[in-house]
C-alpha positions in Angstrom: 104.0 83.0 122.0 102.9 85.9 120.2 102.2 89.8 121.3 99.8 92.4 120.6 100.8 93.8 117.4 103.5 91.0 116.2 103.0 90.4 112.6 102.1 86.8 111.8 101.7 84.1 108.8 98.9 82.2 108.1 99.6 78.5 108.8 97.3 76.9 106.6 94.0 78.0 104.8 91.1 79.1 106.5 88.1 78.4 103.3 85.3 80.5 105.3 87.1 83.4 105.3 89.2 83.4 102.0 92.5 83.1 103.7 95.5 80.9 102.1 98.3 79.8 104.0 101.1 82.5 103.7 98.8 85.6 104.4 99.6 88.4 106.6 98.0 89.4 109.8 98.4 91.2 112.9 97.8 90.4 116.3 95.3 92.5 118.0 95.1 90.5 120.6 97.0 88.0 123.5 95.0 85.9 125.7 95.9 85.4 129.4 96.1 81.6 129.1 98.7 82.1 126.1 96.5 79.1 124.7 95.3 81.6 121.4 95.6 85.1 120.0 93.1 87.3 118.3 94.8 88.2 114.4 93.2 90.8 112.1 93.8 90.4 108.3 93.1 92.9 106.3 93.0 93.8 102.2 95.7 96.3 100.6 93.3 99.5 101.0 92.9 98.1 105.2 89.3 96.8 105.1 89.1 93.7 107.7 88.7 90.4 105.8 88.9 88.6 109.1 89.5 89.2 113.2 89.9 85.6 114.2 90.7 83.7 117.2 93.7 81.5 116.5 96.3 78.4 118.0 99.4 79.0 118.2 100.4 76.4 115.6 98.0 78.6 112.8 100.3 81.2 112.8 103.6 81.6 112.4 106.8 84.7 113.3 107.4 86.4 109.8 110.6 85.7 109.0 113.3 88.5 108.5 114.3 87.3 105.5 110.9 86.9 103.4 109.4 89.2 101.1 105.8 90.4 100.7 103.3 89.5 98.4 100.1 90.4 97.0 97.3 88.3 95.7 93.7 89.0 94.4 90.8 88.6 97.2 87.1 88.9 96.2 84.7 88.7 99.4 81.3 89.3 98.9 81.7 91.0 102.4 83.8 93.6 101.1 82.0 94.5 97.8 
């Protein structure tokens, strides 16, 4: 399971919010019943795209040996 403040990959895309499978979040949050964690992502300049509330299997450990990488976001939330 994850802990507050791991680092975590996006699983798979989530449409509604713009994410794609590969983006970066933190988790911000651990529940008691280790059944979900709360994961913020966020843009380059740190505005919050997304606080969600996510399975285990949504997220993955990022991996010691991956690199970072950026990609263009457009949100009408953020604009």
């Amino acid at each position: 399971m994850f802990d507050e403040l791991d680092t975590v990959v996006l699983a798979t895309d989530i449409k509604k919010y713009g994410l794609k499978q590969g983006d970066i979040g933190t988790v911000v949050h651990t529940y008691s019943d280790k059944k979900a964690v709360k994961a913020e992502f966020l843009t380059a300049e740190g505005e919050t795209v997304a606080v969600l509330t996510l399975k285990p299997n949504d997220i993955r450990p990022i991996a010691k040996d991956e690199i970072l990488h950026v990609r263009g976001f457009t949100s009408f939330a953020l604009n």
